[in-house]
Backbone bond lengths (Angstrom), bond angles and torsions (degrees), N, CA, C in turn:
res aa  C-N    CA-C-N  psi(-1)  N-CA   C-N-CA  omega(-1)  CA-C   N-CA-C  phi
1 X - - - 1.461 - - 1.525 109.39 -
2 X 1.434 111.59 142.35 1.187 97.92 -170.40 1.208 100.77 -120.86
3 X 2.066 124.72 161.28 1.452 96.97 -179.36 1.750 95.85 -146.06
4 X 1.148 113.80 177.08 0.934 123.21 -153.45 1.842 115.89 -92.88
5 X 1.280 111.77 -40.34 1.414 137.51 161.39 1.234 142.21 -114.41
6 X 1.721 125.71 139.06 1.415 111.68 -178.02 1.693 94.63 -116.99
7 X 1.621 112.53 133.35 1.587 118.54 146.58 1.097 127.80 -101.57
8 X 1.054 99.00 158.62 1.975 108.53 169.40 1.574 82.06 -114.78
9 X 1.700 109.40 145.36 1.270 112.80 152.80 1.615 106.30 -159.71
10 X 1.560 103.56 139.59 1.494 82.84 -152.63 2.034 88.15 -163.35
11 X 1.264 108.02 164.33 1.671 118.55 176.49 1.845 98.19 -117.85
12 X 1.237 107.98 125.13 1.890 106.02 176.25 1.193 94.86 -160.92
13 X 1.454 106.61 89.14 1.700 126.45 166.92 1.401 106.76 -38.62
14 X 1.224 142.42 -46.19 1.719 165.46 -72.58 1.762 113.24 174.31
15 X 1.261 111.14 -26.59 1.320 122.52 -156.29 1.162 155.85 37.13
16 X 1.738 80.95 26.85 2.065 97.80 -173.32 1.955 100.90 -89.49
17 X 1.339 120.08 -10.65 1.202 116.20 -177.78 1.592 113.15 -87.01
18 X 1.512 95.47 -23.66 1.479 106.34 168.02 1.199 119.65 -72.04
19 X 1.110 142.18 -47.95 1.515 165.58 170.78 1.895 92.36 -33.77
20 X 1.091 108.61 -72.96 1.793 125.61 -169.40 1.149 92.85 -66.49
21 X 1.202 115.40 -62.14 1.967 104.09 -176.17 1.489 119.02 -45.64
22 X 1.427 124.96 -53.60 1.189 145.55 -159.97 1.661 104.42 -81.78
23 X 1.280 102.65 -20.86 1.866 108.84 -177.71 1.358 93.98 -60.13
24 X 1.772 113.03 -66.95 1.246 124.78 -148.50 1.576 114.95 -96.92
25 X 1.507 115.24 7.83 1.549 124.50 164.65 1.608 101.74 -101.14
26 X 1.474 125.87 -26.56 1.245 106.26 169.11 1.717 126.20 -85.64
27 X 1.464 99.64 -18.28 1.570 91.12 166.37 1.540 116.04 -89.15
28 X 1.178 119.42 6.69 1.647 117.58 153.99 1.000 118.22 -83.29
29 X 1.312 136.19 -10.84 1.309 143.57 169.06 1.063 100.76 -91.03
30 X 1.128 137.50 -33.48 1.252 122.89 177.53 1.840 122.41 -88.70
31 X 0.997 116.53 -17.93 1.538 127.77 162.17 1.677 103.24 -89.00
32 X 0.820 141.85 -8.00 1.517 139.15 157.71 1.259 123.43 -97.41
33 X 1.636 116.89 12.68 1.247 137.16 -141.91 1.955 100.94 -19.78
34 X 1.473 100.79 72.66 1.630 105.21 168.99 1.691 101.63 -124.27
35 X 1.552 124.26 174.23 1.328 137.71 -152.12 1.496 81.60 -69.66
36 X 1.360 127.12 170.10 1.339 162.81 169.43 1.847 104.44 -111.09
37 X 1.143 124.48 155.23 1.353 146.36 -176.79 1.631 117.32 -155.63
38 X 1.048 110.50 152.34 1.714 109.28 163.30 1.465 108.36 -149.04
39 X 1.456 126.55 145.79 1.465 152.03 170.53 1.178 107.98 -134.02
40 X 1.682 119.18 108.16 1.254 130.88 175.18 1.388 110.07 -123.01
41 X 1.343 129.01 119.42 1.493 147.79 -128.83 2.111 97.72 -138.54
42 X 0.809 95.30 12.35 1.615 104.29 -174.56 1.673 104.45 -64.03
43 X 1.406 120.88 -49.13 1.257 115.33 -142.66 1.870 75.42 -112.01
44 X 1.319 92.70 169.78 1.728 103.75 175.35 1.627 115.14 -88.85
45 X 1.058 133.49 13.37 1.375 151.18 153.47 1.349 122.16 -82.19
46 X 1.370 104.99 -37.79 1.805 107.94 159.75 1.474 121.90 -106.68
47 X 0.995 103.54 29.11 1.487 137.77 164.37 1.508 127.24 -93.12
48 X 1.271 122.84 -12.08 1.321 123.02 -163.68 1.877 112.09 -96.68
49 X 1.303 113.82 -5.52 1.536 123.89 159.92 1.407 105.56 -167.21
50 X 1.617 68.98 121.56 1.783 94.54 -176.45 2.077 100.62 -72.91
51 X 1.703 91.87 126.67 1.667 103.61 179.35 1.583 106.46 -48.21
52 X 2.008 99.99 159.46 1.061 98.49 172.89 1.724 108.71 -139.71
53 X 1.142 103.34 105.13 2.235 121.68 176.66 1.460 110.26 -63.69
54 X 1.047 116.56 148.50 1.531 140.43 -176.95 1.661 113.52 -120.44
55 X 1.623 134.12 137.83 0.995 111.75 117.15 1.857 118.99 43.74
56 X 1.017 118.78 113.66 1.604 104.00 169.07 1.578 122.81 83.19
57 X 1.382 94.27 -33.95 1.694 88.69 176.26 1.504 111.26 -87.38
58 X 1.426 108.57 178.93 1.383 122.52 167.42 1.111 118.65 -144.17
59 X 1.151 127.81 135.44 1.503 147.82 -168.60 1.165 139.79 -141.72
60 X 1.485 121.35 116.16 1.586 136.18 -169.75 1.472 83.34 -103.55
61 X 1.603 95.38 126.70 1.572 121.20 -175.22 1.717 103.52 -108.40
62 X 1.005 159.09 109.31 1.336 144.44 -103.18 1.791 92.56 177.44
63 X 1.588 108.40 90.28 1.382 118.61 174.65 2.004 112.34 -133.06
64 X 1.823 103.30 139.57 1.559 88.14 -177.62 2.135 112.79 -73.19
65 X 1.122 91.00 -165.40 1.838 87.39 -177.18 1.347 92.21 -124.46
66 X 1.786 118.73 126.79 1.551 121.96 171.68 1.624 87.68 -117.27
67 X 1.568 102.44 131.22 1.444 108.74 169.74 1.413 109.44 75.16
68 X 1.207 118.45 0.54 1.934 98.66 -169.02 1.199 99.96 120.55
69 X 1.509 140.38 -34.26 1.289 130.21 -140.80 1.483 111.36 -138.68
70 X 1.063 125.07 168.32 1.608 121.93 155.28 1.439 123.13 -54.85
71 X 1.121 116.11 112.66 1.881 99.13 -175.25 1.316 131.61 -44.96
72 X 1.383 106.33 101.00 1.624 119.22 161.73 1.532 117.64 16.81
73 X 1.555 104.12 -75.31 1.261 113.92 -159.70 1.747 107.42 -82.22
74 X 1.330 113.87 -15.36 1.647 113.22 178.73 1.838 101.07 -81.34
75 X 1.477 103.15 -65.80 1.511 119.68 178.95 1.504 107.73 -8.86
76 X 1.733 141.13 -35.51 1.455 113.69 -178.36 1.953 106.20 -84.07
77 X 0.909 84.82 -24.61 1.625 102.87 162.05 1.686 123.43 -39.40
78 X 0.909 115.62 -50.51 1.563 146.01 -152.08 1.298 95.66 -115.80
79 X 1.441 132.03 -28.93 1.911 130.51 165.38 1.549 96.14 -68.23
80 X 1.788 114.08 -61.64 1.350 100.56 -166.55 1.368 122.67 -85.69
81 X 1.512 125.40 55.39 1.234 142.57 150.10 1.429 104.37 -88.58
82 X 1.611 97.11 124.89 1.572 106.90 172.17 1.405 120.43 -77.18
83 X 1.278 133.73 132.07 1.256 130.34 179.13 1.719 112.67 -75.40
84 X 1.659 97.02 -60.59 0.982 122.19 156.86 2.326 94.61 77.51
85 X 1.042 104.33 24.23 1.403 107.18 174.44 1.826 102.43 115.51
86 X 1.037 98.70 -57.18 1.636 110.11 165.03 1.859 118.66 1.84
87 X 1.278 103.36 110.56 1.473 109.16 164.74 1.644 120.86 -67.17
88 X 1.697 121.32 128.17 1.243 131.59 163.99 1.332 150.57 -140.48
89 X 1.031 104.10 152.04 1.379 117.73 -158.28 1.489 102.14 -77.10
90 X 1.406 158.36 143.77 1.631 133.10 154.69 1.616 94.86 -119.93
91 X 1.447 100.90 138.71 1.678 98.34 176.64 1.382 100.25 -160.85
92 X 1.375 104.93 123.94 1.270 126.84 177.42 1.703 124.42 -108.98
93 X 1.246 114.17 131.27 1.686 112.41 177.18 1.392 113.89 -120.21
94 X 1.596 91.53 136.22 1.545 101.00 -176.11 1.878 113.36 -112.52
95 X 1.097 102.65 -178.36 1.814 101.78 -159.34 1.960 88.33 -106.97
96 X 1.373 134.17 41.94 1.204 145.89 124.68 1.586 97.30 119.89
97 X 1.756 132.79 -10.80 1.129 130.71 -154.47 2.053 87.43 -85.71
98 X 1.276 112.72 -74.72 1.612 109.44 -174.40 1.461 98.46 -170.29
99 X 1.459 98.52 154.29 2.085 107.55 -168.44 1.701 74.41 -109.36
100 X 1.193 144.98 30.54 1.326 124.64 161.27 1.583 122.21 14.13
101 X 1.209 124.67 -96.01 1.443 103.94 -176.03 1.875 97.85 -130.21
102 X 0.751 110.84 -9.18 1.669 123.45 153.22 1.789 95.76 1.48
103 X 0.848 125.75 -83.45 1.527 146.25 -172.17 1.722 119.27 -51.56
104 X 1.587 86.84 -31.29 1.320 90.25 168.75 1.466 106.40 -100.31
105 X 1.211 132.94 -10.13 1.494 104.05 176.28 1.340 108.33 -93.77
106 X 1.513 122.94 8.56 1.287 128.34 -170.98 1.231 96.06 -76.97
107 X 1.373 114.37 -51.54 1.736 117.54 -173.67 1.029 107.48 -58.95
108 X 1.492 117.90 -59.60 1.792 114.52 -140.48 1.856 82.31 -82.58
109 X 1.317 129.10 9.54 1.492 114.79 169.29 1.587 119.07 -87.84
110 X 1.793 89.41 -34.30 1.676 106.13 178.61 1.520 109.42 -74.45
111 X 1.546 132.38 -16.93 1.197 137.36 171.20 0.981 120.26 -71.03
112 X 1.411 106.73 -41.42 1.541 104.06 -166.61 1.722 101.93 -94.66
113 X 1.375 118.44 -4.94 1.646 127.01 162.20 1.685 118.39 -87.25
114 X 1.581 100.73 4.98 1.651 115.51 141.00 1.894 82.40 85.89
115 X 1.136 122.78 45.35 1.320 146.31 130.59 1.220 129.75 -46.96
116 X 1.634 146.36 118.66 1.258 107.49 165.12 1.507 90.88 -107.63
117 X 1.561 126.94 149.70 1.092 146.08 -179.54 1.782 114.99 -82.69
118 X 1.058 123.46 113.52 1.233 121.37 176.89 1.769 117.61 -128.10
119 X 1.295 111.33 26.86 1.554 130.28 155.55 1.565 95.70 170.68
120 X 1.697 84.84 -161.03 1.354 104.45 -164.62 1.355 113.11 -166.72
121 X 1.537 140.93 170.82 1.168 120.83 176.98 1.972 102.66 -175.18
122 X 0.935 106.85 126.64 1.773 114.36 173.68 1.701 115.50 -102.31
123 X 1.237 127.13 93.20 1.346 134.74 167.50 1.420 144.45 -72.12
124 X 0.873 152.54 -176.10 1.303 136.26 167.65 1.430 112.68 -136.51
125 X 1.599 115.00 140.35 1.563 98.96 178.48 1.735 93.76 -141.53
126 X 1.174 137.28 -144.36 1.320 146.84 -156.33 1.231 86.84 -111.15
127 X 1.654 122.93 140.79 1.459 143.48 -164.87 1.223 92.45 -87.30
128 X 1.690 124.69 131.31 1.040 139.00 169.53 1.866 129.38 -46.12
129 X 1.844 101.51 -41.04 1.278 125.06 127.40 1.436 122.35 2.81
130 X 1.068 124.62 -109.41 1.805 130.35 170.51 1.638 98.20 -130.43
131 X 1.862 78.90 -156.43 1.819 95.45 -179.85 1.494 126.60 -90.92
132 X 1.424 122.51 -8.85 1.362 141.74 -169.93 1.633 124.81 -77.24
133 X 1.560 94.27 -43.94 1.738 106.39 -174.13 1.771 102.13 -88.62
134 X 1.278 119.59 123.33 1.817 133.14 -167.39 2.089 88.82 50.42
135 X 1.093 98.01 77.44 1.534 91.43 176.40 1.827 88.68 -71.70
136 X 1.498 106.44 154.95 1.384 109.94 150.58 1.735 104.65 68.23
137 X 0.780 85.96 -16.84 2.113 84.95 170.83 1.663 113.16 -87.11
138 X 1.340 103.66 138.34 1.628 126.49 17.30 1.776 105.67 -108.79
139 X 1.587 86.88 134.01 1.539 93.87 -176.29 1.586 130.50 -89.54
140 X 0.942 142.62 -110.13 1.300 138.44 -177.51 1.641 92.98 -113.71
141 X 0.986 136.04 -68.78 1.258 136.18 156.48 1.950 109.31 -1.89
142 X 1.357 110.28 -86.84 1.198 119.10 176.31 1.702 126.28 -59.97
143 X 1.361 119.15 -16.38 1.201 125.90 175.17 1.636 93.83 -91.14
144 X 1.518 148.34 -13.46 0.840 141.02 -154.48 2.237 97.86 -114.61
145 X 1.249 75.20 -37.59 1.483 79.28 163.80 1.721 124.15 -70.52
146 X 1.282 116.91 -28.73 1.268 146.53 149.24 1.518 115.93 -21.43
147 X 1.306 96.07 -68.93 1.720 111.40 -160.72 1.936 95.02 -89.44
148 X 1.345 113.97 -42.02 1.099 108.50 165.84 1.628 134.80 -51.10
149 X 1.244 107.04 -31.83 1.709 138.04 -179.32 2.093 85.01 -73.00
150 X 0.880 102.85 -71.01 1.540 104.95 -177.75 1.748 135.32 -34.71
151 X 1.483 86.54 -24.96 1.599 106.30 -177.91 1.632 94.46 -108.16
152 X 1.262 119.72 1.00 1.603 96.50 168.77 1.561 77.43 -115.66
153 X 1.273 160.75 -97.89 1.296 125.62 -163.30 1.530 132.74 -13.41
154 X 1.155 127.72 -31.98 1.199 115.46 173.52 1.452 107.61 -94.95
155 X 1.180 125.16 -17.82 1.822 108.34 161.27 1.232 113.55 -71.57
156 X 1.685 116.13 -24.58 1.867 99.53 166.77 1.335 128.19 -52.83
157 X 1.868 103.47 -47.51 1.229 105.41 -149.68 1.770 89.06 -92.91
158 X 1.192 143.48 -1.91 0.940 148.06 124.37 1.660 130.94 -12.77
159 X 1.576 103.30 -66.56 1.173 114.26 169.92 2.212 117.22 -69.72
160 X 1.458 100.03 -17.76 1.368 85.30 169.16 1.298 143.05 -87.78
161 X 1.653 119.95 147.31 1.545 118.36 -164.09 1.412 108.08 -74.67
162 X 1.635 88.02 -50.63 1.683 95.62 -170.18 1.739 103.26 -164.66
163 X 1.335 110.64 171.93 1.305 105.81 164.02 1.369 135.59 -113.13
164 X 0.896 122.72 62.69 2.129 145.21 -149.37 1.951 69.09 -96.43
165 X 1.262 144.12 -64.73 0.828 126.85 -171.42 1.498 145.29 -93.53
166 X 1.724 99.71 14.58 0.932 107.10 -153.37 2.289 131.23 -58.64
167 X 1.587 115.72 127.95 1.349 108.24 169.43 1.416 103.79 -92.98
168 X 1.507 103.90 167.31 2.106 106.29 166.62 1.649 92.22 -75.21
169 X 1.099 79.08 142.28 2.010 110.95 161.12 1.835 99.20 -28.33
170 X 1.105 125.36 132.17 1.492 110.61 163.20 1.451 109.74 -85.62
171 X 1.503 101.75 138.73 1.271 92.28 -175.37 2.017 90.70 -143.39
172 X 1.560 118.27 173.18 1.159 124.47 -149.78 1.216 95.79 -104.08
173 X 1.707 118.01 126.72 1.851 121.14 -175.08 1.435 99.97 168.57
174 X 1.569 112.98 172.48 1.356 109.46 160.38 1.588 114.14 -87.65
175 X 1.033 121.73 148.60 1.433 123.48 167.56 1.666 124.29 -140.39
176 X 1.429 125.13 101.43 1.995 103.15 11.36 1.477 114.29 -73.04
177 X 1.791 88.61 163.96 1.580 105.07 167.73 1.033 122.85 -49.89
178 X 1.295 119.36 153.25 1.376 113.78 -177.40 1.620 110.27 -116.75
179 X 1.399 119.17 -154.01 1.854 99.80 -172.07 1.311 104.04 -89.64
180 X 1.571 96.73 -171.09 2.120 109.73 -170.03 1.357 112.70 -87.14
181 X 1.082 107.16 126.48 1.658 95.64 175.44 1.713 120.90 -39.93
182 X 0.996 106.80 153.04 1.238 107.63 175.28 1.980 136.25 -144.18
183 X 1.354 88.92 121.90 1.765 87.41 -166.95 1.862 107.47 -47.59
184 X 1.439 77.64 166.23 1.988 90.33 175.16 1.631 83.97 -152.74
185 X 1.371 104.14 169.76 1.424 130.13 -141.93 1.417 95.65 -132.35
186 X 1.697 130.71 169.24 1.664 138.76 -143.58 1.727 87.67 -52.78
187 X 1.500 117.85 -48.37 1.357 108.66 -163.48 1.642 116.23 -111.11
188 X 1.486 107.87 61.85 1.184 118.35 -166.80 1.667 134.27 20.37
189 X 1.606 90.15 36.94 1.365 85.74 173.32 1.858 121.93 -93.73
190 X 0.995 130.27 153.33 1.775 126.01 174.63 1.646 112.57 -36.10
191 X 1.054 118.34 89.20 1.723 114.85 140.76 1.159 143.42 -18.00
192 X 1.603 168.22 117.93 0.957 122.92 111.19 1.416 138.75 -104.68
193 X 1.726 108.29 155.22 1.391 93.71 -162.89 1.568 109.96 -132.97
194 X 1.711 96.79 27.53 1.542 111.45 -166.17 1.726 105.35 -60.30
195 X 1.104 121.45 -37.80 1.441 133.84 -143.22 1.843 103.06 -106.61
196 X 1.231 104.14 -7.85 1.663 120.12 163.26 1.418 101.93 -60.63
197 X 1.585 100.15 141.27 1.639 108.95 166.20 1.974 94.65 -153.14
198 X 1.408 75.68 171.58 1.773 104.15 -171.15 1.663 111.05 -44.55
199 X 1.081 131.64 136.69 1.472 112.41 138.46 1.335 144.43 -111.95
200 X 1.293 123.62 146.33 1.557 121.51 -163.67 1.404 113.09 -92.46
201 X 1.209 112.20 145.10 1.625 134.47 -169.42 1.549 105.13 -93.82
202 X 1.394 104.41 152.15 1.847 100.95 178.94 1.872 106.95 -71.16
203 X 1.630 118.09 -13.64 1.645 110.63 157.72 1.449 120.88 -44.05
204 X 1.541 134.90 -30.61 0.966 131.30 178.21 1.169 127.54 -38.10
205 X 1.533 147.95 91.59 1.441 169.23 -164.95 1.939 89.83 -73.22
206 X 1.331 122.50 -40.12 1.246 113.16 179.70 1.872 101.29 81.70
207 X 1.472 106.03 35.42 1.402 119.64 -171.79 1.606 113.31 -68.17
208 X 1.754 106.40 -28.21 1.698 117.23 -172.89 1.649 108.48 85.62
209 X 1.322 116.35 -9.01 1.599 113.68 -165.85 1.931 92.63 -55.56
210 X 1.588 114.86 -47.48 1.451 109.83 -165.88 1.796 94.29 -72.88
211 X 1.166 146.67 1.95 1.535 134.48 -168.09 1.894 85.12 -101.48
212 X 0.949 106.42 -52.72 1.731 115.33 -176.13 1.434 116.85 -26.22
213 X 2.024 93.09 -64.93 1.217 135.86 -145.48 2.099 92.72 -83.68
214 X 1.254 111.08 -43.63 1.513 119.85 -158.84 1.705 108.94 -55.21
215 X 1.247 113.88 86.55 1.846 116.26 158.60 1.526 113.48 -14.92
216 X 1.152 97.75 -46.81 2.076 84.40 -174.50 1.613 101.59 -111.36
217 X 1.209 115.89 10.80 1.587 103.73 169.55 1.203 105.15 66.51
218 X 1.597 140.45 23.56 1.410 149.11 -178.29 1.759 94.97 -76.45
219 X 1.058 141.15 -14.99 1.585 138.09 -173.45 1.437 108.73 -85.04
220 X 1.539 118.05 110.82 1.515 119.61 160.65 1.643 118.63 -37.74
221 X 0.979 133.99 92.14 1.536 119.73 -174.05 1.660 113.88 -69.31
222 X 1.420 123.96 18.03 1.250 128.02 -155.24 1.491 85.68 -137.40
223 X 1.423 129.56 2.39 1.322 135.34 175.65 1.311 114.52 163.96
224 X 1.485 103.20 81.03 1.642 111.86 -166.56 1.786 89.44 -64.18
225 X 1.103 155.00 45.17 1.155 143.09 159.51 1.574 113.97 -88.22
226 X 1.336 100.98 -46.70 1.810 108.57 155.57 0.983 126.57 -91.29
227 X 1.498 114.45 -177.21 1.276 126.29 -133.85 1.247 98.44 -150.43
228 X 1.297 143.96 60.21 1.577 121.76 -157.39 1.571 109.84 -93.58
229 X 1.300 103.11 -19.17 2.116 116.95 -177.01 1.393 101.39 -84.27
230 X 1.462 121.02 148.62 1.589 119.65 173.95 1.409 110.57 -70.45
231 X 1.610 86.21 137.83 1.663 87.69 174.80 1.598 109.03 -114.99
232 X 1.241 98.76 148.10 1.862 111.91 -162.25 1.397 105.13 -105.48
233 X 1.979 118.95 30.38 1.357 112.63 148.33 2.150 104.22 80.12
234 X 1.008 94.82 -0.06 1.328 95.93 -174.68 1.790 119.13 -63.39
235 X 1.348 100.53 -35.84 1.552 109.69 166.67 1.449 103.57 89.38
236 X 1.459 123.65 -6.90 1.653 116.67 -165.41 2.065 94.95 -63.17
237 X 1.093 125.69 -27.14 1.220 100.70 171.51 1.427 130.16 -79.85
238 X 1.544 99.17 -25.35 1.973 101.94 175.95 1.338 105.54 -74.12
239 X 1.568 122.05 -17.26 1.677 108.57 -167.79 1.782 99.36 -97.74
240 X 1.318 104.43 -12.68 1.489 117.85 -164.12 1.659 117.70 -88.05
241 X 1.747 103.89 -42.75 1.051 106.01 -173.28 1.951 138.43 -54.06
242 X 1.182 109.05 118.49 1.560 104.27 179.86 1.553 117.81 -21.71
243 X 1.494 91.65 -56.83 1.759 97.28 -163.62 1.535 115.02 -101.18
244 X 1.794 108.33 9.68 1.434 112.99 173.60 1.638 116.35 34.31
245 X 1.859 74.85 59.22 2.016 95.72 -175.08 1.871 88.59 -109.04
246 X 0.830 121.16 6.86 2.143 119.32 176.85 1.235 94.59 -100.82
247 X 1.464 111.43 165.62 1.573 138.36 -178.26 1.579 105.50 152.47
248 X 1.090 103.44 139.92 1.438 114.18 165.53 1.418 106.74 -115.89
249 X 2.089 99.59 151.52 1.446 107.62 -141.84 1.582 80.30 -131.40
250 X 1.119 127.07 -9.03 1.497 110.36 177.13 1.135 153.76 -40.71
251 X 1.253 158.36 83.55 1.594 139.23 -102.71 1.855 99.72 -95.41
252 X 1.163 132.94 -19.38 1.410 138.32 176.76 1.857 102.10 -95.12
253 X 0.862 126.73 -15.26 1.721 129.22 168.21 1.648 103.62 -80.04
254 X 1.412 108.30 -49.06 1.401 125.84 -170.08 1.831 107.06 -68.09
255 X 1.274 113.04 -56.73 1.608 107.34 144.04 0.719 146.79 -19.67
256 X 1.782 122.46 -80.27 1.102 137.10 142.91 1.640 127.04 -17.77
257 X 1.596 121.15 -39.17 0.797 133.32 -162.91 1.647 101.52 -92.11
258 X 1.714 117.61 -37.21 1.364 106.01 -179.87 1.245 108.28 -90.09
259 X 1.327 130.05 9.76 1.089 130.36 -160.79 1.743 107.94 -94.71
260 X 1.318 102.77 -39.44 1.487 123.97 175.18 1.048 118.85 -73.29
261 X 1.252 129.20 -33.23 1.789 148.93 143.44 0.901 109.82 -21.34
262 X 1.533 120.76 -79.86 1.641 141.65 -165.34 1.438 91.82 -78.52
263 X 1.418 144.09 -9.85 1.637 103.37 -179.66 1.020 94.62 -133.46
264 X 1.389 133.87 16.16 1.972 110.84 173.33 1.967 86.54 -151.78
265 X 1.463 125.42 32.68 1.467 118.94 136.46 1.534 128.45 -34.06
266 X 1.955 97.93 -51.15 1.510 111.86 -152.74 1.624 87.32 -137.45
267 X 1.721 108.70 131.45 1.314 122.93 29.17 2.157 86.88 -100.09
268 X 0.939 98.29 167.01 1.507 102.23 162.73 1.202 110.46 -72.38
269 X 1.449 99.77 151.38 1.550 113.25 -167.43 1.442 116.64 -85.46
270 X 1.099 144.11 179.73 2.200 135.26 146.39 1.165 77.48 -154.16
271 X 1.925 81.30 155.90 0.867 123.99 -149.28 2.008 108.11 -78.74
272 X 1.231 118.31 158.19 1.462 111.56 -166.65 1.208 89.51 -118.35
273 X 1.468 137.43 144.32 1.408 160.38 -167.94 1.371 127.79 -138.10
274 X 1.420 133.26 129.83 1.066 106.35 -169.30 1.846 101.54 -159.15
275 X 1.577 100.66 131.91 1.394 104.59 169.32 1.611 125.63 -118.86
């Protein structure tokens, strides 16, 4: 089957989901030698109409995994994308612990948004968390696996006539999903650490880079020192900030956080692929 367009479209607080997405939608464009596109849905400004695919295109749908899953708060986002006949890719990256079923709700979301699925793929990049857990991912290794993954997707969708029969891509999860992972604390009891947010340091220049930068628009822009919108832990402002005036100080986040470090660093993960 042949098609007419390649997208990347994708949420990467961090930009390691962008990186993997964008590897393997631009070398389909480039082995299909057809136009390239991008839709990046991260911030709540490119959020305000969800895109709409035709027929002909192709699309690597490209979201990270919080808890196991597609993030909560993006996910109605990511339903009201029109497929509209549209071939896709779903690929999700996780920070090295497990994409649990992440992958599968990516699909059966892009299916039922009238997608047809013709792979799939679970990656790994640097834990949203800090710098330690998949430090440095995805590296040359994984971007190479990327572009390689890309050239056997396009000999699939290559090889297809039509879809009179079409199933989703199998891909690895429960279906249905099942629940979010969930932290526990020194004595394995349940956490929560939804309602935690950043705190700001007197370095703060009051530059706006974290009001710009913030996925859910949780930053007062009239005093990026608060926080009044929920924040979904993503870190793009503590890893982002100029004057590395963010950090969260919470002592059950901070746990949580070394806790995931020290037990799913090793072994390193690769990446899972699937046609």
């Amino acid at each position: 089957m042949k098609f007419q367009k390649v997208w990347v479209c994708f949420f990467s607080a961090t930009g390691t989901t962008r990186k993997i997405a964008e590897t393997m939608a631009r070398r389909l464009a480039q082995q299909g030698g057809v136009p390239f596109g991008a839709v990046d849905f991260t911030t709540p400004a490119h959020r305000q109409t969800p895109p709409a695919f035709s027929e002909g295109d192709l699309v690597v749908v490209g979201t990270p995994v919080y808890a196991g899953r597609v993030p909560n708060l993006i996910l109605p986002f990511v339903a009201a994308i029109q497929g509209n006949g549209a071939m896709a890719v779903p690929l999700v990256v996780y920070g090295n612990r497990a994409y649990d079923d992440a992958l599968m709700e990516l699909r059966n979301t892009l299916e039922a948004g009238g997608f047809r699925t013709v792979a799939g793929a679970a990656f790994i990049g640097e834990h949203s968390f800090g710098r330690a857990l998949a430090a440095g991912r995805p590296d040359e290794s994984d971007l190479a696996m990327a572009t390689r993954f890309a050239g056997q997707v396009f000999s699939k969708v290559e090889g297809i006539e039509n879809f009179d029969n079409h199933s989703p891509v199998f891909v690895r999860g429960n279906n249905p999903v099942g629940p979010y992972f969930r932290p526990t604390g020194p004595q394995g009891q349940a956490i929560d650490i939804r309602k935690v947010k950043p705190q700001t340091a007197e370095t703060c220049n009051r530059c706006l880079w974290c009001v710009q930068h913030c996925p859910m628009g949780a930053i007062d822009p009239e005093d990026p020192r608060q926080t009044p919108g929920i924040c979904i832990k993503c870190n793009a402002c503590v890893k982002g900030c100029p004057q590395q005036a963010k950090a969260f100080d919470d002592p059950n986040y901070l746990f949580h956080k070394d806790d995931i470090t020290a037990r799913y660093s090793a072994p390193r993960k690769e990446p899972e692929c699937f046609l």
